[in-house]
Phi, psi and omega in degrees: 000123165335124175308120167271148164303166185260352160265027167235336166302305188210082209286179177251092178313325200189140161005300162291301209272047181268162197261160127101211188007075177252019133297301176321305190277320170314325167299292174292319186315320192265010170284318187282349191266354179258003189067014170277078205232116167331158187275337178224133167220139166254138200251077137340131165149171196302197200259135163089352175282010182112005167005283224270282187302341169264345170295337187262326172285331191312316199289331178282002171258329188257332145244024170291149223289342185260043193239225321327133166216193187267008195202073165300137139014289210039019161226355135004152159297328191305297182266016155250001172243000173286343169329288191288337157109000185267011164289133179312307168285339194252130209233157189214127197216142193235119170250023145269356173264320176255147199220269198321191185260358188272329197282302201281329176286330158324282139351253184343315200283326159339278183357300168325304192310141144277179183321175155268294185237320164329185163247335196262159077340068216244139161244122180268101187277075179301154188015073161319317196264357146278021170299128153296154160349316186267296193286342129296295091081241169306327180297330209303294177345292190301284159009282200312284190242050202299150178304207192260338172278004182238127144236150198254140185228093189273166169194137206190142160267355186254044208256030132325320197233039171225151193284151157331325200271328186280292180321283180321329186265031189214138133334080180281160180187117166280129138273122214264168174295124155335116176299167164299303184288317197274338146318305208294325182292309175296306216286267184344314206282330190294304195287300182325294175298297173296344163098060182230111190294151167184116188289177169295321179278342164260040200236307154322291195311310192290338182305300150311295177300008192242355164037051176104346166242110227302302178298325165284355178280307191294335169305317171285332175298313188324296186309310185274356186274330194283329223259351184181120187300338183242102155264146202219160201300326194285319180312301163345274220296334171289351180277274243254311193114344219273191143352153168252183166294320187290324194289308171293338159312321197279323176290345200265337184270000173239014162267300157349318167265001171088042167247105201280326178305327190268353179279282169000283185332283228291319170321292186289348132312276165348271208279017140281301209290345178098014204263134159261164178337295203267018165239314174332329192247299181300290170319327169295312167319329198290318180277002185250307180333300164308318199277006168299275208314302186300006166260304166329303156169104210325320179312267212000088157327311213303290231312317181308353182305321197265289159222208246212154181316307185313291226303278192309321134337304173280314210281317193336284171314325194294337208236182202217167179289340177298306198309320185285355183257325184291309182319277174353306184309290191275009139290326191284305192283338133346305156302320179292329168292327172314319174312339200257328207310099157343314197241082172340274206324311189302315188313288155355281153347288163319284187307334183278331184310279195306339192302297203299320186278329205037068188259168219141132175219036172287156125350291191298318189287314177287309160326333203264317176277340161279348195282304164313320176286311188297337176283295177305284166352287176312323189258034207017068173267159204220171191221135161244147188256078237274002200275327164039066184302191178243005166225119177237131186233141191191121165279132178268110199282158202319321183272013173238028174279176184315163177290104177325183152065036159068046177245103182215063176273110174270121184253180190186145183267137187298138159295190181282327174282354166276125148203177243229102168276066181318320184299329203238023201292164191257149171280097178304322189286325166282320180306312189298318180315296151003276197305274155011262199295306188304328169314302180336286193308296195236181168263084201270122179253092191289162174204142190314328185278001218236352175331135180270162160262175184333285214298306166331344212270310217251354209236128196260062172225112192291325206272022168269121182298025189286139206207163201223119177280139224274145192293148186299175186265336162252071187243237201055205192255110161273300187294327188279351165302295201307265147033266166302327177303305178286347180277307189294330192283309185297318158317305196299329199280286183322315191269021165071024181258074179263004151304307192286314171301344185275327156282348204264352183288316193327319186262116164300142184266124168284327179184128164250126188208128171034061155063000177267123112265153207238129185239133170262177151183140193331331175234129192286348170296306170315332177234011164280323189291317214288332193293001198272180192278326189296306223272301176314316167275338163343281196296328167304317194287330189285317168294336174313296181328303210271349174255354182074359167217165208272145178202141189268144167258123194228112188278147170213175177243153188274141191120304177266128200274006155211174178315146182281341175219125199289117180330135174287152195073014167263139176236148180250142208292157187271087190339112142339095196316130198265157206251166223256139201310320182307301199287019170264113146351126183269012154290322185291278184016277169331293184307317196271298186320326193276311202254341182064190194110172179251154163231166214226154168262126182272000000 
């Protein structure tokens, strides 16, 4: 006799041994024992949870020779050939194959026919929702009022993508994803009754990777059963390809240490060993995810899925949540590339550099190096120069200018000539005090051109000549102002604003700063119009949606130094009285030389 697979061996017959849903079996059970039972149901939900198969024990309950009832038989003629797939009454239609209205008109003249040996007639509508338009359509009627002898049994992992029209006549029931323990447990009871050896962790492993579904589960047993007389968690991972724990615990703790040679290695283990590119970068997200949630919050049972408490402990410290949110960022886009990418490996290769470098010009990726500075600071490393000239000039390039939103830290990579003194460390801890009581007194209003770089920053010599060349005029996170500019103009398109938008192409984005974007443009009619409130708020509210926070649009012509029309209701603040040289303190002094800005008295 032909090998059957083990998930058509032991497919599930009747209501108990369906694993999982016991909302789904609590329904129908208590349908079939009142006898209320629809003309129609849609069964929804991910791939493998049992769709197919409850559609089937349903049909085997309504014509098993004692029913209806919630516990067929199976031993009836009825409930051996709907077993066996040889029933009359029960008709199975996979409509990603029949689509069409000649298949559904088809259908429909079925209808008519009474049972053959049932009391129903049942039709079962596999992935439903690959019907075309006209076969929902010719389906709807019948649907509607089917005779008293047809229930209709939809089924769709989409279900979503079925018309409203369709939807309202039918009994929906969601199928939820199958736990991890309720895998293990069946997936143990299976292999022990087929003669199959199998440790628990890798039964754990097989659990996971099926990721809620029982038929992609027995599949992967199926699969690892040909593969070893003893299957083990190593067996799993040479089936699937994936990753091992240890090996990815040791890549995630030497990107943690910022160690690129040893990450690189470990990488070029990993793709000797046959492991691919894109599952290699999907498990590493998958695991910096888990230690975000373990930081966040360590109770989460899920995280222990991946790896173990201690483990995770360790691994912890190393990284900061900005970093991990940025790391997140730039693996997903790494994965998106690979679709296009010739050459995995450079791609990869790259994402582990920035991982390791925390490079970047995301939001998250500058959070994560302000994050890193503010840590250096605190555990007082200090930057010295040693060459120590009698002018240091130095340009500050566009991805280390100050920060928006009134941030105005500049960073920079230390040269070769830089380099970190303990012996000469600065008191961090007397400077923040420093600061403190002066913040009480006055207001340090920092500006963009007077930016320090790091080592000025960090290094406590007010009589130093250090000088900064002053940021271009169109600066702030410019690409993410595009960014935003350009999103907002394609929203504005989609909702039919095709006057505002047909004046708003006209304007190039200038500059995003401190919560401002600044758009120019060329014909001053044009920006007078976009600066009037019918236009300006539009476009604020659109921009809100998309950055999730509020930023004023402020239109101008290039060239000029303030807007050609002032928004209306705005009135402007009254400058802050400037404090006068005597009466600052020579900690603030100090304090004004190392970071520079003016000061004003509140």
């Amino acid at each position: 006799m032909a090998y059957v697979a083990l998930y058509r061996r032991w497919r599930p017959q009747d209501f108990d041994t369906l694993v999982g849903q016991q909302a789904v079996k609590t329904a129908l059970s208590n349908a079939l024992a009142s006898g209320r039972i629809a003309h129609a149901y849609l069964f929804t939900g991910p791939r493998g949870t049992g769709k197919t198969s409850t559609a089937r024990i349903l049909a085997k309950a309504l014509n098993c020779d004692k029913g209806p009832t919630a516990h067929p038989c199976g031993e009836c003629i009825n409930c051996e050939r709907i077993t066996a797939g040889a029933s009359m009454d029960v008709i199975e239609i996979d409509a990603a194959s029949n689509r069409g209205i000649d298949e559904i008109k088809s259908l429909r003249d079925q209808t008519a026919y009474s049972p053959v040996n049932g009391r129903y007639k049942v039709f079962i509508i596999d992935e439903v929702h690959m019907l075309s338009t006209e076969a929902f359509n010719a389906l709807l009627k019948t649907l509607e009022e089917p005779p008293g002898h047809v229930i209709f049994i939809l089924a769709t992992t989409d279900p979503h993508k079925i018309p409203a029209t369709i939807h309202s006549r039918c009994q929906r029931f969601d199928f939820r994803r199958v736990t991890v323990e309720e895998i293990i447990d069946h997936l143990a009871m299976i292999a022990e009754k087929s003669g199959i050896a199998v440790d628990r962790e890798a039964l754990r492993l097989i659990a996971i990777q099926s990721e809620g579904g029982m038929r992609d589960a027995l599949s992967l047993l199926d699969q690892c059963g040909v593969m070893a007389q003893q299957i083990t968690a190593a067996t799993v991972r040479e089936v699937l390809g994936i990753v091992g724990r240890e090996t990815l615990r040791e890549l995630v703790q030497a990107i943690g240490r910022q160690d690129l040679s040893a990450t690189l290695a470990k990488l070029n283990f990993l793709l000797e060993q046959g492991k691919d590119v894109r599952q290699v970068l999907t498990e590493l997200a998958e695991y910096l995810r888990v230690l975000l949630l373990y930081k966040a919050a360590p109770s989460y049972q899920e995280v222990y899925l991946t790896d173990t408490e201690e483990a995770l402990a360790e691994s912890a410290p190393l990284y900061g949540n900005d970093r991990l949110l940025a790391a997140e960022e730039r693996l997903h886009s790494a994965l998106g590339e690979l679709r296009w990418t010739v050459r995995p490996r450079i791609t990869a290769e790259l994402c582990l550099f920035d991982l390791c470098r925390q490079e970047g010009s995301t939001l998250a990726a500058l959070a994560a190096r302000v994050e890193q500075l503010e840590k250096q600071v605190a555990n007082g490393v200090s930057v010295r120069y040693e060459a120590a000239p009698s002018k240091m000039e130095r340009s500050v390039p566009k991805s280390e200018a100050p920060f928006q939103n009134g941030q105005e830290l500049s960073e920079m990579k230390a040269p070769s000539e830089f380099r970190q003194e303990p012996s000469k460390m600065q008191a961090p801890a007397q400077n923040v005090q420093e600061a403190s009581k002066m913040e009480a007194k006055l207001a340090v209003k920092p500006q963009a051109s007077q930016a320090k770089t790091l080592a000025s920053a960090l290094t406590d010599l007010p009589k130093a000549q250090a000088q900064v060349v002053e940021v271009e005029e169109y600066g702030g996170d410019f690409a993410t102002g595009e960014e935003y500019w350009s999103k907002t103009l394609e929203m504005l398109s989609a909702e039919k604003k095709i006057a505002m938008v047909s004046c708003a192409k006209g304007g190039k984005v200038i500059s995003y700063l401190n919560g401002i974007l600044r758009v120019g443009f060329k014909a001053a009619f044009q920006c007078d119009r976009m600066n009037k409130d019918d236009y300006r708020k539009v476009f604020e509210d659109v921009l809100l949606r998309i950055a999730r926070q509020s930023i004023r649009l402020e239109c101008v012509v290039p060239g000029a130094t303030k807007p050609v029309a002032k928004p209306q209701g705005q009135k402007e603040k009254a400058p802050l009285p400037q404090a006068s040289p005597e009466n600052v303190p020579d900690s603030v002094k100090k304090a004004h030389n190392v970071f520079g800005g003016t000061l004003q008295e509140l």
